[in-house]
C-alpha positions in Angstrom: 67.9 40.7 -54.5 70.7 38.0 -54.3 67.8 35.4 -52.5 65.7 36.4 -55.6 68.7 35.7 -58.0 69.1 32.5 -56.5 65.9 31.3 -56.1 65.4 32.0 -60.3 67.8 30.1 -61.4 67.1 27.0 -59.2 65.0 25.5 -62.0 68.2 25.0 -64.7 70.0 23.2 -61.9 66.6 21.0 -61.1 66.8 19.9 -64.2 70.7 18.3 -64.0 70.4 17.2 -60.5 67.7 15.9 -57.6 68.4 14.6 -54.1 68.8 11.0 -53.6 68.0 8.6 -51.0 71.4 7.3 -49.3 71.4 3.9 -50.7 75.0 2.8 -48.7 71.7 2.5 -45.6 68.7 1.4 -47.2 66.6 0.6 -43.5 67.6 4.5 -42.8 66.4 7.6 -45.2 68.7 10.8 -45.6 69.8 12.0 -43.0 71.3 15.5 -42.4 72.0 17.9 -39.7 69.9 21.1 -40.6 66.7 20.7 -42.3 64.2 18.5 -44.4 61.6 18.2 -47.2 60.6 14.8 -47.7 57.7 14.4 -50.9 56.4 12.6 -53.5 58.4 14.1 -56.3 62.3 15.2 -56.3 61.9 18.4 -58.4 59.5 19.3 -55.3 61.4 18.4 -53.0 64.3 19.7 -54.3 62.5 23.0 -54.7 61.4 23.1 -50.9 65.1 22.7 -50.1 66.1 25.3 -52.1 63.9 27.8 -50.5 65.4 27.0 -47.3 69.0 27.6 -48.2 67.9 30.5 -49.4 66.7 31.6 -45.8 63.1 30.8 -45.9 61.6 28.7 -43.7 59.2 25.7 -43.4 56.1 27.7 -44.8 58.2 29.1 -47.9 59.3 26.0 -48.5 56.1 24.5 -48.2 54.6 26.9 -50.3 57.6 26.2 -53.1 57.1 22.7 -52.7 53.3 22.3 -53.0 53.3 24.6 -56.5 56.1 22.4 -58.0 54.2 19.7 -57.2 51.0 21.0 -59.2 53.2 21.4 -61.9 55.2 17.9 -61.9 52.7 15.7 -59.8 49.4 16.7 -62.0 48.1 13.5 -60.3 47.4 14.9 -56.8 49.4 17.9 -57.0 47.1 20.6 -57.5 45.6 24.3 -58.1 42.6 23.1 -58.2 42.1 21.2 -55.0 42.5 21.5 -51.3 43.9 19.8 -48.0 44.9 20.2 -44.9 48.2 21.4 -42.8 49.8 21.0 -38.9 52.3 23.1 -38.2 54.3 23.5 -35.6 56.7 26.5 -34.7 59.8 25.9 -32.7 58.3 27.7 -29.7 56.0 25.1 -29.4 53.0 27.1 -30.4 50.8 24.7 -32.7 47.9 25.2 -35.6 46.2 24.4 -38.3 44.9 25.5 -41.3 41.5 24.1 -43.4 41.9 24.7 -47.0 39.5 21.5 -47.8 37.2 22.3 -50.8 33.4 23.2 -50.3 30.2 22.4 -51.7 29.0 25.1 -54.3 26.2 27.7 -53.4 23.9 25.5 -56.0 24.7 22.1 -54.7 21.8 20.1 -53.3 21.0 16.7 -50.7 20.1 14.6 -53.9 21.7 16.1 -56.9 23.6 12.7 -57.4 20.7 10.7 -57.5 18.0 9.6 -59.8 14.3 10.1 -59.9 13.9 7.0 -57.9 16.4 8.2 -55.3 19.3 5.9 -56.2 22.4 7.1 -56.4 24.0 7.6 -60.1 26.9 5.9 -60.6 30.2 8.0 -61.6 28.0 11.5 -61.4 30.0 12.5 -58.3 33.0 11.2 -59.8 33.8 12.1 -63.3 33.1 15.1 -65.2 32.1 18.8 -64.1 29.0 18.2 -61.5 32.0 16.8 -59.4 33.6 19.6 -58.6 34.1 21.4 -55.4 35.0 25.1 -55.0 38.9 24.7 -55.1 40.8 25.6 -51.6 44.5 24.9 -52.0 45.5 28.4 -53.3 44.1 30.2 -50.2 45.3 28.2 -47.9 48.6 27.6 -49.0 48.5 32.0 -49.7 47.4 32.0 -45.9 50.6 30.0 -44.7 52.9 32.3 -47.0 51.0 35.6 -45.7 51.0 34.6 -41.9 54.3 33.1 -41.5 56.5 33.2 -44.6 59.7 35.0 -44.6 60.3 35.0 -48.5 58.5 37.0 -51.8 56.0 35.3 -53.1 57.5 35.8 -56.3 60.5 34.5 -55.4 59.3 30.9 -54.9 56.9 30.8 -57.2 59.8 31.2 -60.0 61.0 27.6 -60.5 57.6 26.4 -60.6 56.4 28.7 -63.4 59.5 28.0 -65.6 59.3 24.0 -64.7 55.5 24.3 -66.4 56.5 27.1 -68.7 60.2 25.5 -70.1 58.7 21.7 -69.5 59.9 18.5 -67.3 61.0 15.3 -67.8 58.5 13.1 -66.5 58.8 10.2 -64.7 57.5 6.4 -64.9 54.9 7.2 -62.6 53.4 9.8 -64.8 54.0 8.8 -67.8 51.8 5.4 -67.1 49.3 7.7 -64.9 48.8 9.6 -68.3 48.6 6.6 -70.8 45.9 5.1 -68.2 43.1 8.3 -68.3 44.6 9.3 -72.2 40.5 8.5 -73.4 39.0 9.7 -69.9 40.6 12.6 -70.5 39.6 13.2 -74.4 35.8 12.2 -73.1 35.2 14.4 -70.3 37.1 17.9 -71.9 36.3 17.1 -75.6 39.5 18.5 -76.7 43.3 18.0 -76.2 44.8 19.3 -73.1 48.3 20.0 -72.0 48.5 16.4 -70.9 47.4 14.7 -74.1 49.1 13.4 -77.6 48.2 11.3 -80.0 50.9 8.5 -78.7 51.9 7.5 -75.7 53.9 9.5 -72.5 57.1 7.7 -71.9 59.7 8.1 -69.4 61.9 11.1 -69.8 59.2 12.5 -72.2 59.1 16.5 -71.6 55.7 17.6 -70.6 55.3 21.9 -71.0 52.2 23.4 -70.0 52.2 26.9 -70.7 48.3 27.6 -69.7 49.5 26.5 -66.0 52.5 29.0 -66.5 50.3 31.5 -66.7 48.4 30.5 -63.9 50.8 30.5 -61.5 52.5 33.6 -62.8 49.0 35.3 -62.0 48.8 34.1 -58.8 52.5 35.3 -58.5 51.4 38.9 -59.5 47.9 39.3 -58.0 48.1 36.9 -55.2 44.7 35.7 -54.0 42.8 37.7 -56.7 45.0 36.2 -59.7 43.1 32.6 -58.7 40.0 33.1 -57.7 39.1 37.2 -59.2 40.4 37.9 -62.9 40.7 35.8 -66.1 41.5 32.3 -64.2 38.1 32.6 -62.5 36.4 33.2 -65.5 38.3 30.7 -66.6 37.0 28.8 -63.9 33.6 29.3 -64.3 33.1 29.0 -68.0 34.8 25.4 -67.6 31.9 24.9 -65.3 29.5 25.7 -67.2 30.2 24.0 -70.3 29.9 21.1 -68.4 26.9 21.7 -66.6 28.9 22.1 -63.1 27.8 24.3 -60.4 30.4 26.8 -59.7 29.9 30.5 -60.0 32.0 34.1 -58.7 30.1 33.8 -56.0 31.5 30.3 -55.0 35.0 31.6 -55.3 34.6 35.0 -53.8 33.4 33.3 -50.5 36.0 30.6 -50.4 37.9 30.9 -47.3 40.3 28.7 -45.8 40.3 28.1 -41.6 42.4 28.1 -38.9 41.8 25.8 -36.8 42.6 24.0 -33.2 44.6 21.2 -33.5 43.5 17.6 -32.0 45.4 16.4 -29.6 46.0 12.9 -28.1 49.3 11.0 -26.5 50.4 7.5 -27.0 53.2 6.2 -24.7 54.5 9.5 -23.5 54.1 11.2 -26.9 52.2 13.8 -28.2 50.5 13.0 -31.0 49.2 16.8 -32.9 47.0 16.2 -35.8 44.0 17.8 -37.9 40.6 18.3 -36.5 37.0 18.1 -38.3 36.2 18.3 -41.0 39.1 15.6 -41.7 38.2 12.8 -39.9 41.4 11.2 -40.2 43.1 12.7 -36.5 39.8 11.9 -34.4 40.2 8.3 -35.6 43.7 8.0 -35.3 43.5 9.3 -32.0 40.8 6.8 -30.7 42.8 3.7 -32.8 45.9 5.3 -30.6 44.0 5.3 -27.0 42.7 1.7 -28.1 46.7 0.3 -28.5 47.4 1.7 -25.4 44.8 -1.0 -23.4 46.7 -4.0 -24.8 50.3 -4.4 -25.1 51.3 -4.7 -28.9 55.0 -4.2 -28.0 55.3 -7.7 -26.3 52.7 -9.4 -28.6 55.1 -8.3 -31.1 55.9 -6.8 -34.6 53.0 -7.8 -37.3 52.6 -11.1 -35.0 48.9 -12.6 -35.9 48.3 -11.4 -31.7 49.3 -8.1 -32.7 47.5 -7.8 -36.2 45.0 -9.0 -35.2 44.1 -6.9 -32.1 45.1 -3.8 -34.5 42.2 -4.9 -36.9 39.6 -4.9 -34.7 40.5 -1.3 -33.3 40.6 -0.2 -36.9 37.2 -1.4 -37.5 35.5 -0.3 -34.7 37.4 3.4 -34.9 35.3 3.5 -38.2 32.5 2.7 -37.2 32.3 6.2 -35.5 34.0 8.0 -38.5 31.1 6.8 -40.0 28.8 8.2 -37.9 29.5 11.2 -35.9 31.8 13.2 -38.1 31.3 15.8 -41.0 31.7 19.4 -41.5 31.6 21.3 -37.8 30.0 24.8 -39.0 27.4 22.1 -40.0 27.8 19.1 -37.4 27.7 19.2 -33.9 30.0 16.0 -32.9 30.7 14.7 -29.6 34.5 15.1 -30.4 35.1 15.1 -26.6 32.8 11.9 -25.6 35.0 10.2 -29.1 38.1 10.6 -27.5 37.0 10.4 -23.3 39.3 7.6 -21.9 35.9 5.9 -20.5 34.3 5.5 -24.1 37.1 4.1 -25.8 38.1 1.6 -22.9 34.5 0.2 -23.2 34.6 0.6 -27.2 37.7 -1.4 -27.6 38.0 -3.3 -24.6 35.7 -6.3 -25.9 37.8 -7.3 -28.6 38.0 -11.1 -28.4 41.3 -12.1 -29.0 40.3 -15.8 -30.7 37.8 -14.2 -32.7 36.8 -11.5 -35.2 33.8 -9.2 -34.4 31.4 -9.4 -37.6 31.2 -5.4 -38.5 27.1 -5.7 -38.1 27.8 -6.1 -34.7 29.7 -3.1 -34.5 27.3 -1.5 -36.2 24.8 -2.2 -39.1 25.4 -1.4 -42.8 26.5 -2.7 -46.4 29.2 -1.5 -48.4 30.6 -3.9 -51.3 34.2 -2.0 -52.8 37.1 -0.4 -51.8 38.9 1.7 -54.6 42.2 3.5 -54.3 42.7 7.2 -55.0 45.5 9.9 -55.6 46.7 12.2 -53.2 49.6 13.6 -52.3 51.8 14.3 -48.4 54.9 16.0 -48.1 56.7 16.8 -44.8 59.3 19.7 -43.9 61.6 20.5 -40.6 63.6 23.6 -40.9 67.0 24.8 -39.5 65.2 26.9 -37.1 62.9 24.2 -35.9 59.8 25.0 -37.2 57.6 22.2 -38.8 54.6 21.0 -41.6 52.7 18.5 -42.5 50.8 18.9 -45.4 48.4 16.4 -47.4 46.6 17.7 -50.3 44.5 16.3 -53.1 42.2 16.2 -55.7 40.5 13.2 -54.9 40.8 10.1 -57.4 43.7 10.5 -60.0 43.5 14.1 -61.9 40.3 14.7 -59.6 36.8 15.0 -61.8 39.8 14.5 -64.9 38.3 18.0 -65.9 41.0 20.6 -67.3 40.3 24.3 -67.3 41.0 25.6 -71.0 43.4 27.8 -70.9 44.4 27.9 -67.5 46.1 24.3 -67.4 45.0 22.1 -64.3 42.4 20.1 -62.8 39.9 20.2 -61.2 38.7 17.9 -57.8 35.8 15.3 -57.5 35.9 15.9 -53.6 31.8 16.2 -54.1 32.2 12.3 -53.9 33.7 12.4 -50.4 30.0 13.7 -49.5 27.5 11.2 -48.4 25.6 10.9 -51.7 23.2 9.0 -50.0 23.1 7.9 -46.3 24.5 4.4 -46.3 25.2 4.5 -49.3 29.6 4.3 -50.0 31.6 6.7 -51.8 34.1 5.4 -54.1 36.3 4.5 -51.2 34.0 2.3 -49.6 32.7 4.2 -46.8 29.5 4.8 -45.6 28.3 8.3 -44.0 25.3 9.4 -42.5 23.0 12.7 -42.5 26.3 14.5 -41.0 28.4 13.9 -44.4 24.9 14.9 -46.3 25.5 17.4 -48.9 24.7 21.8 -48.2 26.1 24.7 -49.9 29.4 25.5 -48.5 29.9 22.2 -46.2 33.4 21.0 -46.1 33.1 17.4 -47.3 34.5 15.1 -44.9 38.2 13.5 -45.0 40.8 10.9 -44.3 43.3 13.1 -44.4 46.2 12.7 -41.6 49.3 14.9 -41.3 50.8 14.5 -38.3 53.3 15.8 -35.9 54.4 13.8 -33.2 56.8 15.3 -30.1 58.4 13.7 -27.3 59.3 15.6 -24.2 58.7 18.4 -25.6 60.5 18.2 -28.9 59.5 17.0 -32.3 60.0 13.6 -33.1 58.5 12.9 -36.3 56.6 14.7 -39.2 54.4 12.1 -40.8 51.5 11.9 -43.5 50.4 10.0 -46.7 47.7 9.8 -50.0 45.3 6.4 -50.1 42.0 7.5 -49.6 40.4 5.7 -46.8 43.8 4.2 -45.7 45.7 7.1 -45.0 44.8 6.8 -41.5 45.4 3.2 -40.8 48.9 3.8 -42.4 49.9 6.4 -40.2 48.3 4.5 -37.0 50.7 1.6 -38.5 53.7 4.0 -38.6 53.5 5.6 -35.4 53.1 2.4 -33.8 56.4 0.8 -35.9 58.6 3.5 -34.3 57.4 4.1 -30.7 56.7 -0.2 -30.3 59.0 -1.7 -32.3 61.7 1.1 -32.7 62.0 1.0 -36.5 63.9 3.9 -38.0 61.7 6.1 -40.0 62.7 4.4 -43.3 62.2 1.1 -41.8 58.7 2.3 -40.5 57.5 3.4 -43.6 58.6 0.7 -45.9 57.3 -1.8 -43.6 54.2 -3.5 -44.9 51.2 -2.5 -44.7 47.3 -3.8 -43.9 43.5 -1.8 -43.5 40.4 -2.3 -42.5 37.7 -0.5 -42.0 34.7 -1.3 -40.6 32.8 -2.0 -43.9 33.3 -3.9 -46.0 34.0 -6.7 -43.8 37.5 -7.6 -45.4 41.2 -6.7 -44.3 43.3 -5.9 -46.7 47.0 -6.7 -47.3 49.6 -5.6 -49.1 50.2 -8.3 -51.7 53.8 -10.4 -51.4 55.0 -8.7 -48.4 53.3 -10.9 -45.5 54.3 -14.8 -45.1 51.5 -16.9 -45.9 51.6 -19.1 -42.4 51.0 -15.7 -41.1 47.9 -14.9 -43.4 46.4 -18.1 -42.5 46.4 -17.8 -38.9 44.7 -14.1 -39.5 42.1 -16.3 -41.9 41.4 -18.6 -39.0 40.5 -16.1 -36.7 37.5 -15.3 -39.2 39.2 -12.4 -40.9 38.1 -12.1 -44.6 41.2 -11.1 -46.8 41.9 -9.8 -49.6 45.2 -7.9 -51.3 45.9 -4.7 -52.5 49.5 -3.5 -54.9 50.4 -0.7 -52.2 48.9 0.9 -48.5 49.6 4.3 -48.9 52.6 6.6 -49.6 54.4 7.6 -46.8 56.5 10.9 -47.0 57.9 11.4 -42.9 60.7 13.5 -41.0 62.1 11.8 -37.5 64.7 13.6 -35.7 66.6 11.1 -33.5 68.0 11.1 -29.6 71.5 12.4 -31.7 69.6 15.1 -33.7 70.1 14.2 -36.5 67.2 15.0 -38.8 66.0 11.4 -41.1 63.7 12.1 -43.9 62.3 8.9 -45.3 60.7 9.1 -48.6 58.1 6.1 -49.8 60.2 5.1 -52.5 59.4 1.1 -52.2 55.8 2.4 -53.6 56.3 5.6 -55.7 59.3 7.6 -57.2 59.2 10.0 -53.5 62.5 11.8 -52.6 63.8 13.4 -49.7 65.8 16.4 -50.0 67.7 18.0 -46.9 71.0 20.1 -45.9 
C-alpha cells in the first residue's frame, strides 16, 4: 500500500520538478551510483525513476516510462504502435521481445498500387489504409507480466492523471502540433484532443481525457482493456470510417514474440541486439565485423581516412538489408552466412580507400529521397543490475496522423515500412524486395536498434535512437566513439553525426557540425553530399571502470532527459 501511495502522487511532484542534465560537465551526462532512465521526455523519465525508488525494477520502470511517454510524447510515444526491446538481467541471462505491428488479415501484395501497378503516393502513409495491427500494449504487458515486480496499477497512475489532469508541453511539441494542425483536421474530419483553433505554444496544457480512459482500461482489464472491450471497438469503427483494414479478428490474434537475441563482438565486447524482423542488429553487426578489418582507431576520430572507410561499410551493409531480410515466420534468411567472418571479410574487404564504390556496383537499383521520421528510444539500468533497451514508434510523426474517437491516440503507418512494390522505396528511401512484400500478419521489416553492449562480462552501455533508416548508422557511430576513440557517453552521443545507405547514392551530414576542408576531401573521393538538421536521437546508459552509472540524454537535438538515483 505505501509503494501504491507513493507511486499516485508522483504526478503533482512531476509537474514542479524534472531531472536535469549536470550542466557543471557538459562532455559527461548524469551520473549517479544506483540506477538510470535516460529518454526523450523528462516527465518519462522522471516517471521510470520513480518506479524504481519505489522498488521496481527495470521492466516496471520501463513499463511507467513507455505510457508516460504515450501520453507526453504523442509524436512517437504510443498506444497505438509497436517496437522492439533487449533486456538483459543481472545474471547474465539475455532476451528479447517482438511487439512490431503486423499486417491486417485483409491486407494484400498490391493494395498500395494502382491499376497500372504503380505505387500510390502517400496511400501507405497517411490516413487509415496505413495502419498496422498495433503491438506496443502486449508487449510492453508481456515485460510487466514476465518480469515486473510492481501492480500494474500502480505505474500506470501518473500516466493516467498526466493525460487526465493535462501537461505542459514543450517546444518540441508544441511546433510538432502547429506543423500537422491541417493534416490532422483532413485525415479525422473533426477536432481531436490535439487540436485548437490557434496555435500550441510552449507551456500550453494539453488534457486528453479519451487517452485517460484508455489507459485506465488497460489498467483495469489488462490485455483485454486494449485490444477486447470498448477501445477495440473503438478501434475498429475508426477503421472502418476510413476504409482501413482492421477487424477483432486482427486484434484477437496479435501476439508479441520472444525472441533470441543477435549476437556479435567488436574489440572484446559483446554487442546484444534485436533479431529479424528488425533489421537494424543484423546490419549493425556486419557494419561492426567490417570496422574490425581496418583500423579506425589509428586513422582517427571523423578523419576523411576514417569516414570515409565507415561509408562504404555502411553502404554495402545495406545493400543486404535490402535484400535478404523481412519477417522470419515468412522469410528464410541466411542470418548465419550474413554475419560468417568469411562473407563479410570478402564483402568489405574491397573498399578502395582513394575511391568511392558507385552503389550499382554494389548492387543495382534506384531510389531518389530520404525523409526523416518520429520515433522514440529510451534506456534503463536498475540498482539490481538488470537492463532495457527499448525503441518504439509509430512510424512518421503521429503515425498514419489518424486519432481513434474517443479513445485519444494514434494510430501507426508501419504498412509503409513494407515493400510496396519491389524496388520501389518507402518513405525512408529504402528499397526491399519480395521478402519485405506485403501478407496478412507479416511483421514489416525495421531499422530499429536497441542495444546492449557488455565488456567482460558486465554491461557497459545501453544504447538506442528514432531516425528511420539512420538509427542504425547512429548507433554503429556511437559504439565506435566509445570503444575507438574513448568518448564518454555524452561526448559519444553529441558527437556529430553522418549516413549512408546504399541508395540513394549520397552521404549525408549533419549540417554546421563538420569543417568544410574536411567535407571537401570526402567530396573528392567521389562522395555525393548532402545535409540533414539532426542524425538521430540518442538516449544511452554507460557504466564506467569506477561504476558509476552515466546516462546521456540527446539534448543537443531534442528536449531528452536523464533521470537517475
Amino acid at each position: 500500500m505505501k509503494i501504491q501511495i507513493l507511486l499516485f502522487s508522483i504526478t503533482a511532484w512531476l509537474y514542479a520538478s524534472c531531472t536535469t542534465i549536470d550542466t557543471t560537465q557538459p562532455e559527461t551526462g548524469l551520473l549517479t551510483k544506483n540506477a538510470m532512465v535516460v529518454s526523450a521526455h523528462s516527465l518519462a523519465s522522471e516517471a521510470g525513476k520513480q518506479a524504481l525508488l519505489a522498488g521496481g525494477n527495470a521492466f516496471d520502470a520501463a513499463v511507467a516510462t513507455h505510457f508516460t511517454l504515450a501520453v507526453v510524447y504523442p509524436q512517437a510515444g504510443n498506444l497505438g504502435g509497436g517496437g522492439f526491446a533487449v533486456y538483459r538481467l543481472n545474471d547474465g541471462e539475455i532476451g528479447t521481445l517482438d511487439f512490431r505491428e503486423k499486417a491486417p488479415l485483409a491486407a494484400t501484395k498490391n493494395m498500395y498500387q494502382d491499376s497500372t501497378g504503380q505505387v500510390v503516393p502517400n496511400k501507405s502513409l497517411v490516413g487509415h489504409l496505413a495502419v498496422g495491427v498495433p503491438g506496443s500494449v502486449d508487449g510492453l504487458l508481456k515485460i510487466h507480466e514476465k518480469y515486473g515486480l510492481l501492480p500494474l496499477a500502480t505505474i500506470l497512475q501518473p500516466a493516467i492523471d498526466l493525460a487526465k489532469n493535462g501537461h505542459a508541453i514543450n517546444k518540441t511539441l508544441a511546433k510538432e502540433l502547429n506543423r500537422f494542425k491541417t493534416t490532422f483536421l483532413q485525415v479525422n474530419q473533426r477536432q481531436t484532443p490535439y487540436s485548437k483553433e490557434e496555435n500550441w505554444n510552449q507551456g500550453d496544457t494539453l488534457i486528453n481525457q479519451d487517452l485517460a480512459k484508455t489507459l485506465t482500461a488497460i489498467r483495469d482489464y489488462g490485455r483485454s482493456g486494449f485490444y477486447k472491450g470498448w477501445v477495440a471497438a473503438s478501434i475498429i469503427s475508426e477503421s472502418k470510417k476510413g476504409h482501413g483494414l482492421l477487424t477483432q479478428a486482427d486484434l484477437n490474434r496479435y501476439e508479441s514474440k520472444w525472441r533470441k537475441p543477435l549476437v556479435g563482438t567488436y574489440k572484446n565486447h559483446k554487442i546484444i541486439t534485436m533479431p529479424p524482423p528488425s533489421a537494424g542488429g543484423i546490419t549493425l553487426l556486419q557494419m561492426l565485423q567490417g570496422s574490425e578489418f581496418y583500423d579506425l582507431e589509428k586513422s582517427g576520430y571523423n578523419t576523411s581516412e576514417t569516414i570515409h572507410k565507415m561509408i562504404e561499410i555502411e553502404r554495402r551493409a545495406y545493400a543486404d538489408r535490402s535484400t535478404y531480410l523481412g519477417d522470419p515466420a515468412f522469410v528464410e534468411m541466411p542470418l548465419d552466412r550474413l554475419l560468417s567472418t568469411a562473407y563479410n571479410q570478402s564483402k568489405f574487404s574491397n573498399i578502395d580507400p582513394s575511391l568511392a564504390t558507385p552503389s550499382s556496383q554494389i548492387k543495382e537499383g534506384q531510389v531518389e529521397v530520404i525523409e526523416s521520421m518520429e520515433t522514440t528510444h529510451f534506456s534503463i539500468l536498475d540498482q539490481a543490475g538488470n537492463a532495457i533497451a527499448i525503441t518504439t514508434t509509430l512510424n512518421s510523426y503521429f503515425g498514419s496522423k489518424v486519432v481513434v474517437q474517443g479513445a485519444g491516440f494514434f494510430l501507426n503507418n508501419e504498412m509503409d515500412d513494407f515493400s510496396a512494390k519491389p524496388g520501389v522505396p518507402n518513405q525512408f528511401g529504402l528499397i526491399s524486395t519480395a521478402a519485405n512484400a506485403i501478407e496478412p500478419e507479416k511483421r514489416m521489416l525495421s531499422s530499429m536498434t536497441p542495444t546492449i553492449v557488455e565488456k567482460e562480462g558486465k554491461i557497459k552501455m545501453v544504447l538506442g535512437t528514432p531516425g528511420g533508416s539512420t538509427i542504425i548508422t547512429s548507433v554503429y557511430q556511437t559504439i565506435l566513439n566509445t570503444i575507438d576513440h574513448q568518448m564518454t557517453m555524452q561526448q559519444a552521443v553529441n558527437a556529430p553525426k553522418f549516413h549512408s545507405q546504399w541508395l540513394p547514392d549520397k552521404v549525408y551530414f549533419e549540417q554546421g557540425k563538420f569543417d568544410q576542408p574536411l567535407l571537401d576531401s570526402i567530396a573528392s573521393l567521389g562522395h555525393q553530399i548532402e545535409f540533414r538538421k539532426a542524425l538521430g536521437k540518442l538516449e544511452c546508459i554507460m557504466v564506467h571502470k569506477d561504476g558509476s552509472i552515466e546516462g546521456a540524454p540527446d539534448i543537443t537535438r531534442n528536449e531528452s532527459v536523464a533521470a537517475g538515483f
